[in-house]
C-alpha positions in Angstrom: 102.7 54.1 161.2 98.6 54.1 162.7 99.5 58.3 162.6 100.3 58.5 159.0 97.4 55.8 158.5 94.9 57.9 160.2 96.2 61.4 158.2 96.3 60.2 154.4 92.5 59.9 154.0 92.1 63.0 155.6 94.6 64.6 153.3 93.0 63.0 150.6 89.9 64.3 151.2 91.1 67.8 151.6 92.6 67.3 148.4 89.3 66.6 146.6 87.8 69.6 148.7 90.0 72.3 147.2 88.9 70.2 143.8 85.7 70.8 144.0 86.3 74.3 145.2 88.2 75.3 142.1 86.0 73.3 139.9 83.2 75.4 141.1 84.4 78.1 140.9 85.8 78.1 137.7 82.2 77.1 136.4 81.3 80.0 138.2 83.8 82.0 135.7 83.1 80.4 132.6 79.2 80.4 133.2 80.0 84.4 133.8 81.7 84.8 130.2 79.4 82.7 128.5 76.4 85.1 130.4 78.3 88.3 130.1 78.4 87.7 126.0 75.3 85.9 125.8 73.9 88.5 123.2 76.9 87.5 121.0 76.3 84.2 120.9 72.6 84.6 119.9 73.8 87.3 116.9 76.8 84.2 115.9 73.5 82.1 115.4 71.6 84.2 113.2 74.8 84.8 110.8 76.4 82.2 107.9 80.0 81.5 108.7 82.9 79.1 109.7 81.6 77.9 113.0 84.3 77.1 114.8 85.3 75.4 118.0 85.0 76.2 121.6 87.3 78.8 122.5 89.7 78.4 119.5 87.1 79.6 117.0 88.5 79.9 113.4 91.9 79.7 114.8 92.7 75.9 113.7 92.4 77.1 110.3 95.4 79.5 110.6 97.4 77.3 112.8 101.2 77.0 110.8 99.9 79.3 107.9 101.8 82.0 106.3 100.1 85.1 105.7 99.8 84.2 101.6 97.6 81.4 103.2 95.9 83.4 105.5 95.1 86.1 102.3 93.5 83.2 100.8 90.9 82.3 103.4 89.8 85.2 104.0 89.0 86.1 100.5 87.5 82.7 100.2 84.9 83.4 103.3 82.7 86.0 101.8 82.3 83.8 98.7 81.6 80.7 100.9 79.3 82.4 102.8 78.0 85.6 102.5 79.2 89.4 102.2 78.2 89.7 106.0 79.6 86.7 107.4 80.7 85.6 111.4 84.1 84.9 112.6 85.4 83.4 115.7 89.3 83.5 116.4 89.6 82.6 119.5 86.9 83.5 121.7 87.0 86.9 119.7 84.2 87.6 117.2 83.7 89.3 114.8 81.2 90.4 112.1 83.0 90.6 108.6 81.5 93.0 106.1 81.5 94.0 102.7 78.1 94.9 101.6 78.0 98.7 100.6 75.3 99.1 102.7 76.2 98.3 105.9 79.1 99.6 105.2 77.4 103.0 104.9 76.0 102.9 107.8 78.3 101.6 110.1 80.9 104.0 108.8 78.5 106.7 109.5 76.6 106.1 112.4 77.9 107.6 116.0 77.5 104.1 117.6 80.5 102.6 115.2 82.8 105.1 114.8 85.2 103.4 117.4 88.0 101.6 116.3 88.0 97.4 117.0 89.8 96.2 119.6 92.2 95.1 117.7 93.8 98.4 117.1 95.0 97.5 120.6 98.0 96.1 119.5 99.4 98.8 117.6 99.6 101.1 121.2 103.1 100.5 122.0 104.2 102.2 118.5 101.6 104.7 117.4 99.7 105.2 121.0 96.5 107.3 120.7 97.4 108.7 117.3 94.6 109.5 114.7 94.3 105.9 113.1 93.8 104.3 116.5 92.6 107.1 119.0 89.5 106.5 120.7 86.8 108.8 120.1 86.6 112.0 122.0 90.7 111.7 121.1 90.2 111.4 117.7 87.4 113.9 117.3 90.1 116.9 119.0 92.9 115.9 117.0 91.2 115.7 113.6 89.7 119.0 114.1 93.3 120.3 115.3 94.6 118.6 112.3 92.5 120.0 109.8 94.2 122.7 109.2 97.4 121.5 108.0 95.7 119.4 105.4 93.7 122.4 103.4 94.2 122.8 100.0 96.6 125.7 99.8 98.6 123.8 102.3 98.8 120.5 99.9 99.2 122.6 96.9 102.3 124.2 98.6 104.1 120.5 98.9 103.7 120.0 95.4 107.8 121.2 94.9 108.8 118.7 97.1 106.6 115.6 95.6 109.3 116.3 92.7 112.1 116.9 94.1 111.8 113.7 96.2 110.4 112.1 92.8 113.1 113.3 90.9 115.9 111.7 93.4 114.3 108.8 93.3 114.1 108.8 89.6 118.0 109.2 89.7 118.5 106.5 91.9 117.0 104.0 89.3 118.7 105.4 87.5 122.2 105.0 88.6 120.9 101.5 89.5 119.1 100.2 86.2 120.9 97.1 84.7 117.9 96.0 82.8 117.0 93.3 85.1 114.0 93.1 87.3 113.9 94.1 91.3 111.3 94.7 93.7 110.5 98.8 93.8 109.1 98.9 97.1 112.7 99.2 99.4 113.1 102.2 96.8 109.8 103.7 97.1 109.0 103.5 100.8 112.4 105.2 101.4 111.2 108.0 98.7 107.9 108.2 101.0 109.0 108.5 103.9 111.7 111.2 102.7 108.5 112.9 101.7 105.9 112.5 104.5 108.8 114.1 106.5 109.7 116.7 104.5 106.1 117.9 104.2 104.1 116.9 107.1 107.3 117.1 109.3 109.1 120.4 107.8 112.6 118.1 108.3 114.8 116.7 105.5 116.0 113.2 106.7 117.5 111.9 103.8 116.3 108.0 103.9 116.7 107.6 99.9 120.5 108.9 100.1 121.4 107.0 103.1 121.0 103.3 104.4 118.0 104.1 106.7 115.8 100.8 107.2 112.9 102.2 108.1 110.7 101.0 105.4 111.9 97.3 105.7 111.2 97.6 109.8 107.6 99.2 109.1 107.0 96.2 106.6 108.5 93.7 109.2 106.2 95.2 111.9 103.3 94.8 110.2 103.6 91.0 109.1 104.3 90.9 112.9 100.9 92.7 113.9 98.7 91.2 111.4 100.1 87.2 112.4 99.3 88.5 116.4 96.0 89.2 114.8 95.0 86.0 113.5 96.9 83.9 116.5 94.3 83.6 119.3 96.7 83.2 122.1 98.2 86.3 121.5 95.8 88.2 121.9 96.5 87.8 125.6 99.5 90.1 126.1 101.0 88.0 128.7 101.2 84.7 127.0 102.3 87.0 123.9 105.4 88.7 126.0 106.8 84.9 126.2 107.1 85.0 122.1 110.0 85.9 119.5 107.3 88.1 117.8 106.8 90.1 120.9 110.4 90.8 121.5 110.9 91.4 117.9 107.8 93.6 117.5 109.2 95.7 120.2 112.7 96.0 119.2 111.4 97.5 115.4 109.1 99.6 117.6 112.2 100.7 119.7 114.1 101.6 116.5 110.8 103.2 114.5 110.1 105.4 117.2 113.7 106.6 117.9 113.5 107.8 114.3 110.4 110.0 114.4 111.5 111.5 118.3 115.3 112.3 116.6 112.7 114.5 113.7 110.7 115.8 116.9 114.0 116.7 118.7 115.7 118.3 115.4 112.5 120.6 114.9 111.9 121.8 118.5 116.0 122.5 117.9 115.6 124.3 114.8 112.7 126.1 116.6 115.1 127.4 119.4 117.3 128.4 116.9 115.2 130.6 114.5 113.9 132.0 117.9 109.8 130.8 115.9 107.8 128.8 114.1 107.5 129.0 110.3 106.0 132.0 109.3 103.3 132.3 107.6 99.2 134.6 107.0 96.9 134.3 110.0 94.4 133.1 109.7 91.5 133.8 112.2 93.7 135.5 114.9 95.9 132.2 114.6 99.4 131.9 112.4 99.0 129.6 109.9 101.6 127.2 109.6 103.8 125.8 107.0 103.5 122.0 108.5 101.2 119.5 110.7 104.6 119.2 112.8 104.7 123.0 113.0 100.9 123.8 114.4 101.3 120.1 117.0 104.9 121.5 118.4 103.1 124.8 119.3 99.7 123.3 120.5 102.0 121.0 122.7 103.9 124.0 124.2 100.2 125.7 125.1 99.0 124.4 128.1 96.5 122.4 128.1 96.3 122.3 124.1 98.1 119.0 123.0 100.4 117.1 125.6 104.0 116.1 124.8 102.4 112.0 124.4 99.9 113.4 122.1 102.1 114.7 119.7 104.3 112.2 119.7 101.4 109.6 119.2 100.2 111.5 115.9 103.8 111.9 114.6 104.2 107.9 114.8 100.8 107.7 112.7 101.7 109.8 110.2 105.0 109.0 109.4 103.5 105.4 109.6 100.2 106.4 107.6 101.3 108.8 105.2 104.7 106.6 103.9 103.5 102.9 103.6 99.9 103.3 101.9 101.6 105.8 99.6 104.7 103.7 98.8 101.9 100.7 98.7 99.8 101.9 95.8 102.4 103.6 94.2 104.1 100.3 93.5 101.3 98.6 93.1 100.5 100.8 90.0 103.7 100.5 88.2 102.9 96.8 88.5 99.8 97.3 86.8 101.1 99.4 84.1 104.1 97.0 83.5 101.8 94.6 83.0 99.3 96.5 80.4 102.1 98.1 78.1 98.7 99.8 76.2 97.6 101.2 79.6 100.6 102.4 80.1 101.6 104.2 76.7 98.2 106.0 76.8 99.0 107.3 80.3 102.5 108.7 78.7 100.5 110.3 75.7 98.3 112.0 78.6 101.7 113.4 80.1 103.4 114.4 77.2 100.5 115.8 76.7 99.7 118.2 80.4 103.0 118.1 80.7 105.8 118.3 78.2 108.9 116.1 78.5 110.9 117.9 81.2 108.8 120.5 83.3 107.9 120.6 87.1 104.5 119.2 87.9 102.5 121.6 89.6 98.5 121.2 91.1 96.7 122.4 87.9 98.4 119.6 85.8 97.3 117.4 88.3 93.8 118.2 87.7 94.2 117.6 84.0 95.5 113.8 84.2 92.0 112.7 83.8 92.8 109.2 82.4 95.6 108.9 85.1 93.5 109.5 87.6 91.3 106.7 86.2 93.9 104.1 85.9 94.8 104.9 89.7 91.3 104.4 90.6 90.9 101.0 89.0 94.1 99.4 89.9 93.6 100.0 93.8 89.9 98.8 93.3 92.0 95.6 92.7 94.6 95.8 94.7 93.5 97.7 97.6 96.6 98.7 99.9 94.6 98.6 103.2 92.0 96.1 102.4 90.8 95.4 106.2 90.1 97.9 108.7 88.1 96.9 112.1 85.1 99.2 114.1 83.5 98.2 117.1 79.7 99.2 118.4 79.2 101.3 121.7 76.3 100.2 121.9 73.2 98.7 120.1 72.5 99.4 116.9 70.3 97.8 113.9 71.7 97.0 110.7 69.9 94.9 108.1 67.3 93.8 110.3 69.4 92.3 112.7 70.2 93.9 116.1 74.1 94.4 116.8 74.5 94.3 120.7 77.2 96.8 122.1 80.9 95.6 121.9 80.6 93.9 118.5 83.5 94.0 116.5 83.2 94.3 112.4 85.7 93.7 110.3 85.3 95.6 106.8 86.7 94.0 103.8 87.2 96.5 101.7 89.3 93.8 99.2 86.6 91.7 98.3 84.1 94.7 98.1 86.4 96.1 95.4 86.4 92.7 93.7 82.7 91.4 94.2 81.1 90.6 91.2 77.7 91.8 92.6 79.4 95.3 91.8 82.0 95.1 89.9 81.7 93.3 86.2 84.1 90.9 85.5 85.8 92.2 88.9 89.6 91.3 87.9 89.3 92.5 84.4 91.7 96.3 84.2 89.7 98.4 82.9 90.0 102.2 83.7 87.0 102.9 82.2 84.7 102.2 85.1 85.7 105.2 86.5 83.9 107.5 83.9 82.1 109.6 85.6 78.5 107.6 83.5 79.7 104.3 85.3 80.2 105.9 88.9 76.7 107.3 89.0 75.5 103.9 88.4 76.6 102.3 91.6 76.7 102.6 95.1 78.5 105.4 96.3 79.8 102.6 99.1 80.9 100.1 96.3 84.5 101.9 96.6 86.3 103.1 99.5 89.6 103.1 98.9 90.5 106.0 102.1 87.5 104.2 104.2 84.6 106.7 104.7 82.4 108.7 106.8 83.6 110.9 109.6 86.5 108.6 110.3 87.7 108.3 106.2 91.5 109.5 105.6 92.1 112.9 106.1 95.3 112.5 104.2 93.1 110.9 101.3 94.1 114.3 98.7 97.7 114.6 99.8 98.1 110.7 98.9 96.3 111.5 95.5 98.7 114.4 95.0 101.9 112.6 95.8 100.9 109.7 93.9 100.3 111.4 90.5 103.3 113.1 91.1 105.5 110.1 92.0 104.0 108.5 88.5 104.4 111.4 86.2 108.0 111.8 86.9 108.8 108.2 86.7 106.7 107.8 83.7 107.8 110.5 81.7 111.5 109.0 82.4 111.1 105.2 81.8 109.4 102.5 80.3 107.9 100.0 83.5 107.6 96.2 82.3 107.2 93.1 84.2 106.9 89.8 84.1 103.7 89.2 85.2 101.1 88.7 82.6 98.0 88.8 84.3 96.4 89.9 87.8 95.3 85.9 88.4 99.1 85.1 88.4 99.6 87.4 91.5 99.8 85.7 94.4 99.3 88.2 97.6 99.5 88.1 101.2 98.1 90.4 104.1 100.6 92.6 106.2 98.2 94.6 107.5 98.2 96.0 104.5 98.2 94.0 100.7 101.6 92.9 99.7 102.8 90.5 96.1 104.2 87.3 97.8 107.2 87.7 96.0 107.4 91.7 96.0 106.5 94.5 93.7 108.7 93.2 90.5 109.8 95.2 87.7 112.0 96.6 85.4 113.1 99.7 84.0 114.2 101.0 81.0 115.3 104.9 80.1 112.7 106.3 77.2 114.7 107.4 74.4 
């Protein structure tokens, strides 16, 4: 009894030693972070924006929302605030951007061409691949790249953008009981039929068969973007405890089995044909009929492109080059059903370049001027990647206020496109501010619908190709209408990239 008397105030006061010990020393810790990003603090303080709270930042404001909800705040911020405007989620900042110039010169300038740290989260699927690849990466594979994206190249797909168009056209076809559906399953199948096809120089069949792989990359992406805006999942440990981060990495399992079968099939038709596609060469080097083509034989010179590496930019582009594609496709059918008088001049145009039944080649393309318009000013509107992230390596001084290294932008492209300071009237259609009078008139900044700078889209012209295509045979074949009568009624949410809450719906009808 006197022992155990005598030994609890000394364990009590050991208790209260190891206290103080881990109270000090994680005040040690803390005072370290708040030191180490002390310069970020001081740029939060000079910038308009939500302020937050400690550690959680904006985060409160997402807590429970869907990602129609979350659309809506940010598209609410830049008017609140300003078109350069803080945000905290979590203990993440970020500047958020949309004023053309900054945007030109932190799309420009050597110190921000890396991506954000957010581009993080998509390494388990598309690695170091093009959209995500750190610099010095990024800089060897675009110039590898190149290439396979020249003009004589593109113009040589142009068969396949209707064929593919064409299948899809029968599908509807086949399909089309007068009532309205949501085009997007359809069209991202057609894409990534395509994207393969060309880029890939393998037929896989997605429209014809019951291949998901659109649905998965549009599930993946809602999965991405709500990691985004969740600030305890941006610690990958807490995250691997979540549904989302066993369902993210199931689609991923799937997604990435698909692309590494079309990998397998063209190293085996390779074997087979005992070489690559043939084709003139160019420089001492053949020049190849695909992207797949020239990355399978960098990867089998050493020390040219390693297995992961083409791998990576095979996930990027099937990824890249389908989704956007099928994205503003649908999103311009929506449009047209929508302006009947739009529409029924863009026919007149075809029938005109085109005639009623024949092939589209690249020199029609060239002649769909008012096309090409209407394109233009329904992705101002509804742009299909409307926030991308860059991150500072180091400092750098941009309106008059210094940018320390390790600051994260976000640019939002969407509310550029729709800012009133810019754009007239910003959600009136009217294809007309595309003339090439009104384009001289503003920024060259105010629209960047492939990003810009060194780091824009380098498959910006075979998106613009596809597209026309896609909408000249569908066009020429039915009548679109919906039953949406104006943009306002839209309601839209953020996947990563810009989705209709309730889909892309519309109806066809055969033209007589």
């Amino acid at each position: 009894m006197i022992e155990d008397q005598v030994q609890t105030p000394t364990s009590y006061g050991s208790l209260l030693f190891l206290l103080k010990i881990v109270t000090c020393l994680l005040s040690i810790l803390i005072g370290k972070f708040y030191w180490d990003r002390r310069k970020l603090y001081l740029l939060s303080a000079k910038l308009p924006g939500p302020s937050g709270y400690p550690f959680l930042g904006s985060s409160l404001e997402f807590l429970g929302k869907g990602t129609e909800a979350i659309f809506k705040v940010f598209s609410e911020y830049p008017k609140m605030y300003s078109d350069v405007h803080k945000l905290w989620i979590g203990p993440k900042f970020f500047v958020v951007v949309s004023n053309p110039e900054w945007l030109e010169i932190i799309l420009n300038s050597s110190i921000t061409l890396e991506k954000g740290d957010v581009y993080e989260f998509t390494k388990p699927f598309l690695g170091n691949g093009l959209l995500s690849a750190p610099v010095h990466i990024w800089k060897k594979h675009r110039k590898l790249m190149n290439p396979s994206f020249s003009q004589k190249i593109l113009e040589s797909y142009m068969p396949i953008f209707s064929e593919q168009s064409k299948i899809l056209v029968d599908i509807l076809c086949s399909e089309n009981d007068g009532k309205s559906f949501d085009i997007f399953p359809r069209m991202s199948s057609c894409l990534v039929d395509t994207i393969c096809e060309t880029a890939m120089g393998m037929k896989v069949d997605t429209q014809t068969t019951d291949n998901h792989f659109g649905k998965l990359l549009d599930r993946i992406m809602e999965l991405y973007f709500i990691r985004l805006r969740t600030a305890i999942y941006y610690n990958e440990y807490f995250y691997s405890f979540t549904e989302h981060w066993k369902s993210s990495h199931e689609i991923w399992d799937t997604l990435k089995n698909f692309a590494e079968t079309v990998i397998s099939n063209k190293r085996l038709s390779f074997e087979q044909n005992g070489e690559l596609n043939k084709g003139a060469s160019v420089d001492g080097r053949r020049k190849f009929e695909s992207f797949l083509d020239l990355f399978i034989q960098l990867s089998d010179e050493k020390g040219s492109l390693s297995d992961e590496e083409l791998k990576d930019e095979v996930y990027t582009i099937m990824v890249a080059g389908s989704d956007t594609t099928a994205t503003s496709t649908s999103f311009c059918l929506l449009i047209l059903g929508m302006y009947p008088e739009i529409q029924a001049k863009v026919y007149e145009e075809l029938m005109n370049v085109l005639g009623e039944d024949s092939d589209v080649i690249w020199k029609d393309l060239t002649c769909l001027k008012y096309m090409d318009r209407v394109i233009k000013e329904c992705l101002r509107i509804f742009t299909p990647a409307p926030l991308i992230s860059r991150r500072t390596t180091g400092e750098i001084n941009i309106g008059g206020i210094n940018m320390p290294s390790n600051t994260n932008f976000i640019l939002n492209y969407l509310h550029l496109h729709r800012n009133p300071k810019y754009w007239k009237d910003p959600l009136k259609f009217d294809p007309d501010r595309f003339l090439p009078e009104e384009v001289a008139k503003r920024h060259p900044y105010s629209y960047l619908l492939f990003s810009g700078g060194p780091r824009s889209c380098i498959g910006s012209k075979f998106a613009e190709m596809n597209m026309k295509t896609l909408l000249a045979v569908i066009l020429r074949k039915f009548e679109i209408k919906t039953e949406y009568k104006s943009i306002e009624e839209i309601e839209l949410k953020i996947n990563i990239l810009l989705r209709p809450t309730s889909g892309f719906m519309l109806s066809v009808t055969p033209r007589k």
